[in-house]
MIDOSE-1310 file (N, C-alpha, C; in nm, 2 decimals, decimal comma, always signed):
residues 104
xxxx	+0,08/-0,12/+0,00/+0,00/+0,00/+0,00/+0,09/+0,12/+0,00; +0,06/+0,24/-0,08/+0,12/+0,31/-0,07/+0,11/+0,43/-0,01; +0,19/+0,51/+0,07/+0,21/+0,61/+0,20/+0,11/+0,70/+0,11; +0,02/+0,76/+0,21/-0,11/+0,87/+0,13/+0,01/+0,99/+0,13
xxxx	-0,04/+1,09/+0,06/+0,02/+1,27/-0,01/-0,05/+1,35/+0,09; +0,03/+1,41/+0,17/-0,04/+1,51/+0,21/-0,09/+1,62/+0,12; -0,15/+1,67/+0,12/-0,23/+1,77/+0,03/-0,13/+1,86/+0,04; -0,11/+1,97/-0,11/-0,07/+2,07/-0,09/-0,11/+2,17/-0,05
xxxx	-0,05/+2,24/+0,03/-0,15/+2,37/+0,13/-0,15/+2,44/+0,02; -0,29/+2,52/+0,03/-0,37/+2,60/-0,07/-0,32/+2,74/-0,06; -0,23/+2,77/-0,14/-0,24/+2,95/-0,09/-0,32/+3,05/-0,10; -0,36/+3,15/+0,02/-0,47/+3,20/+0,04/-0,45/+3,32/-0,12
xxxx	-0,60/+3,32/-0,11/-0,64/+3,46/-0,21/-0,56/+3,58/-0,15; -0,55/+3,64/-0,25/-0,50/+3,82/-0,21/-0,58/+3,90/-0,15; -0,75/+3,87/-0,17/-0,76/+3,96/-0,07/-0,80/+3,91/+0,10; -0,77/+3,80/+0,11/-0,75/+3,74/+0,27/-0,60/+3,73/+0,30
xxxx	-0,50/+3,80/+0,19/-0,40/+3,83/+0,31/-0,39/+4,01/+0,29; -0,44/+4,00/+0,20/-0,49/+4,21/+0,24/-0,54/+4,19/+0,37; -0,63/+4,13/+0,41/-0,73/+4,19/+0,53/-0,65/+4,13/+0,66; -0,53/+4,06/+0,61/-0,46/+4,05/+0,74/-0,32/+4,11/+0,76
xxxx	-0,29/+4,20/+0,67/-0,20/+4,28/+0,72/-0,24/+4,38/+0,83; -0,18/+4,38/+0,90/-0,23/+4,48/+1,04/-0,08/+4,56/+1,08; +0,03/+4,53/+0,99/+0,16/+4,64/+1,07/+0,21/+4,70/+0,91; +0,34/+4,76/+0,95/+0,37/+4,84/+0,84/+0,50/+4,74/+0,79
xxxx	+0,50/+4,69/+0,89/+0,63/+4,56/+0,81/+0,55/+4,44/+0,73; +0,42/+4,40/+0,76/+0,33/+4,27/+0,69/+0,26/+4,34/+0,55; +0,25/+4,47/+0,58/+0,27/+4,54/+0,44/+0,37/+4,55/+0,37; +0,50/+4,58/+0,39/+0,62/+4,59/+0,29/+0,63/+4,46/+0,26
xxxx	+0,62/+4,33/+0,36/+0,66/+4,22/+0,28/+0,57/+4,15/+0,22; +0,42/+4,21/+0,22/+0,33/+4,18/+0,11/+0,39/+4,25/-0,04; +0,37/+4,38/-0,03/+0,41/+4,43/-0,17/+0,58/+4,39/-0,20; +0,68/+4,31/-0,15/+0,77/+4,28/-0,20/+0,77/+4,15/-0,27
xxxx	+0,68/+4,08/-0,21/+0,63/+3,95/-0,27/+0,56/+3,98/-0,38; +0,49/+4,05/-0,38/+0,42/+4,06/-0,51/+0,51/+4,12/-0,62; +0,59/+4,22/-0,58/+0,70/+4,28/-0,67/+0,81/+4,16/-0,69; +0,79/+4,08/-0,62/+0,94/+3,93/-0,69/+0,87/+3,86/-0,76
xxxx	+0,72/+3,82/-0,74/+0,61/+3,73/-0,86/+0,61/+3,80/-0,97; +0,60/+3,95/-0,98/+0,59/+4,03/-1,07/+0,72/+4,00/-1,15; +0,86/+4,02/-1,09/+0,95/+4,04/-1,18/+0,98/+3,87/-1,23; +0,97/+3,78/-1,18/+0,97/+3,64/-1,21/+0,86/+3,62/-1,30
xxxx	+0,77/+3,69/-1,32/+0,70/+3,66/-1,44/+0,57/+3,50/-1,32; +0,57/+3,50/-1,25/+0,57/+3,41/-1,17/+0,32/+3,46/-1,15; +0,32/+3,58/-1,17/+0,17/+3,64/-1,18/+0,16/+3,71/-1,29; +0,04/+3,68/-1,37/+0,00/+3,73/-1,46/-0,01/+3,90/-1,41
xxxx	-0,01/+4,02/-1,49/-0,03/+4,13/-1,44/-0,16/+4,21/-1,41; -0,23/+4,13/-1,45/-0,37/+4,16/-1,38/-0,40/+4,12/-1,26; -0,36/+3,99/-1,22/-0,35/+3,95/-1,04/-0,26/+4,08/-0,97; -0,14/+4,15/-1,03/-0,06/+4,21/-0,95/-0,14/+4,36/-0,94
xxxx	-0,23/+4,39/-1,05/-0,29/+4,50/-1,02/-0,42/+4,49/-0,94; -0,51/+4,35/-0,91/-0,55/+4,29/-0,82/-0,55/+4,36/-0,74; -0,42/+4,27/-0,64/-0,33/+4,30/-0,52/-0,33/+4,41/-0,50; -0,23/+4,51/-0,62/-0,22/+4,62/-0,51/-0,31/+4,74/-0,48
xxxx	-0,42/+4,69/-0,60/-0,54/+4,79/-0,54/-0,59/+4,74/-0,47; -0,62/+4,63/-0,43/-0,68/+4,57/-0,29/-0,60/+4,68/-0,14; -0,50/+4,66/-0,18/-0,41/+4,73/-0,10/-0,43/+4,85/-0,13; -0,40/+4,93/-0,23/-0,44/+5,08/-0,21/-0,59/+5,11/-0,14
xxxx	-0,68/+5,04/-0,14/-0,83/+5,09/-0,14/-0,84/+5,02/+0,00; -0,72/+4,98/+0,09/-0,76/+5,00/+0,26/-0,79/+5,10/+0,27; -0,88/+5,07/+0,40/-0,89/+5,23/+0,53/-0,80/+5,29/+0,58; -0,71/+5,17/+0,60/-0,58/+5,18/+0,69/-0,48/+5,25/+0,62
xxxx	-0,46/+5,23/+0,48/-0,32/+5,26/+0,43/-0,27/+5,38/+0,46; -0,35/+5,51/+0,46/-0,21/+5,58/+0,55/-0,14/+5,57/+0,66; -0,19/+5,50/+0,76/-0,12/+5,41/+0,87/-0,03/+5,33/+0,83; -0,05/+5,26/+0,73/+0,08/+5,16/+0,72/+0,14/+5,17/+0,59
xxxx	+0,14/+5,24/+0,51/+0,26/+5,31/+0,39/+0,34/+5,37/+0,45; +0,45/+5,33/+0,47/+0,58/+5,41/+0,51/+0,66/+5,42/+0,35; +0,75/+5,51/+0,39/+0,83/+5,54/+0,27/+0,90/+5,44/+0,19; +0,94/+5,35/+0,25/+0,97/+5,22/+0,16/+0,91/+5,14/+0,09
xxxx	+0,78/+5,14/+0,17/+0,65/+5,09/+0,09/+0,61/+5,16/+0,00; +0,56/+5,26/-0,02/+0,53/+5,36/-0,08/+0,63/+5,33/-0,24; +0,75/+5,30/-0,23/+0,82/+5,31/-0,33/+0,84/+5,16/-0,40; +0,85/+5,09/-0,32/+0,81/+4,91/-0,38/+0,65/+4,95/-0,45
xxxx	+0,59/+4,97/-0,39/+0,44/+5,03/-0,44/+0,46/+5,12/-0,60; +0,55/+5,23/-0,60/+0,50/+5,28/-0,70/+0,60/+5,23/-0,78; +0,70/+5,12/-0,77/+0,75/+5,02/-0,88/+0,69/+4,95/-0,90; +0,60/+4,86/-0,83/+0,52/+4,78/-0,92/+0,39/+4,85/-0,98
xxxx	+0,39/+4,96/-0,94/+0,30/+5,04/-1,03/+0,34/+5,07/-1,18; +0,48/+5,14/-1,18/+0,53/+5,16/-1,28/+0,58/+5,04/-1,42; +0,58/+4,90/-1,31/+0,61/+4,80/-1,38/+0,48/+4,76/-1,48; +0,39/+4,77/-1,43/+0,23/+4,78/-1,45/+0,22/+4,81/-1,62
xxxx	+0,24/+5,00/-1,59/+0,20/+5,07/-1,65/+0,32/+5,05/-1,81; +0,40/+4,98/-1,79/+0,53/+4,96/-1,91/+0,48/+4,80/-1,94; +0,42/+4,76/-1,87/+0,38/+4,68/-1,94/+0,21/+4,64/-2,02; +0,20/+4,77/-2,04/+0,07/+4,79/-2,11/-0,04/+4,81/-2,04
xxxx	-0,08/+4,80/-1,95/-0,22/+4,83/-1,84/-0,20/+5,01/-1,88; -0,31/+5,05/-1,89/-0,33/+5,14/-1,87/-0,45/+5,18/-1,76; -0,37/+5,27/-1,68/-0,38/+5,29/-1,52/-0,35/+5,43/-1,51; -0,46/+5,50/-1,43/-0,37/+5,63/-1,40/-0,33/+5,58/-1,24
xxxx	-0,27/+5,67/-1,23/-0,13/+5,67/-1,14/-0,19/+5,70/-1,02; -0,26/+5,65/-0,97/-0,34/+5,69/-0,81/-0,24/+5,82/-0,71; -0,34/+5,89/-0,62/-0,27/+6,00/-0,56/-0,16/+5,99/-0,46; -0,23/+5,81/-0,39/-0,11/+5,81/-0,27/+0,01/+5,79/-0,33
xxxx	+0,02/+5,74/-0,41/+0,15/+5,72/-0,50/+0,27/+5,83/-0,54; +0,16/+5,90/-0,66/+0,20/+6,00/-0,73/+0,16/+6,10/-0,70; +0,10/+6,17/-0,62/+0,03/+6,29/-0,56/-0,10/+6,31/-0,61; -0,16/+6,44/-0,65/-0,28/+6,44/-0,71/-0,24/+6,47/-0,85
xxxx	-0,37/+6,51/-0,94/-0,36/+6,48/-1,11/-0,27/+6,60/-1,14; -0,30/+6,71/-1,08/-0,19/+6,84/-1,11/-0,04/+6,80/-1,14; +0,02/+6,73/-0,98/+0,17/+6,74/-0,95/+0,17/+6,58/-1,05; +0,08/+6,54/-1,10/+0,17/+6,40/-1,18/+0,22/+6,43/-1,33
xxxx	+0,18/+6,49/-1,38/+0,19/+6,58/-1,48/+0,33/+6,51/-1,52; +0,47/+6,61/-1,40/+0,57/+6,57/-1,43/+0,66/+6,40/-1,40; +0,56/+6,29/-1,36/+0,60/+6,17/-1,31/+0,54/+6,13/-1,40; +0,53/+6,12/-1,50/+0,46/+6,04/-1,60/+0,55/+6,06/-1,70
């Protein structure tokens, strides 16, 4: 008889580990993960835009965007946008529609 498989654990959806980030560190190493699937080609880019609007469109995100987040954030934003999505550039990111003018 042969030894049973344990099942492979299921990885959770993106938006049940959005709703369990609760610090500003389980945020940066969400959006760094997503930024290494992204550059590994590893997620299609519609999952990655998914994700990080799930993540821009917390309650919380001005509490937990710190400045290094913020910038893993607006690379895989920018990775996004070079690779064909067409997206405007959200405010927490790039400021409001005025000041993006010149980041675009």
């Amino acid at each position: 008889m042969a030894p049973k498989k344990e099942p492979k654990p299921k990885e959770k959806p993106p938006e049940e580990i959005v709703t369990e980030l609760k610090t500003q560190q389980d945020l940066k190493t969400f959006l760094t993960q997503v930024r290494q699937k992204m550059i590994e080609e590893a997620s299609p880019p519609i999952y990655t835009l998914a994700a990080i609007n799930l993540v821009l469109n917390r309650a919380d995100i001005y509490e937990l965007m710190t400045p290094e987040s913020e910038e893993i954030a607006k690379d895989i934003w920018t990775r996004l946008k070079n690779r064909g999505i067409q997206v405007r550039n959200p405010p927490l990111l790039f400021g409001t529609e005025e000041n993006q003018e010149s980041v675009q």
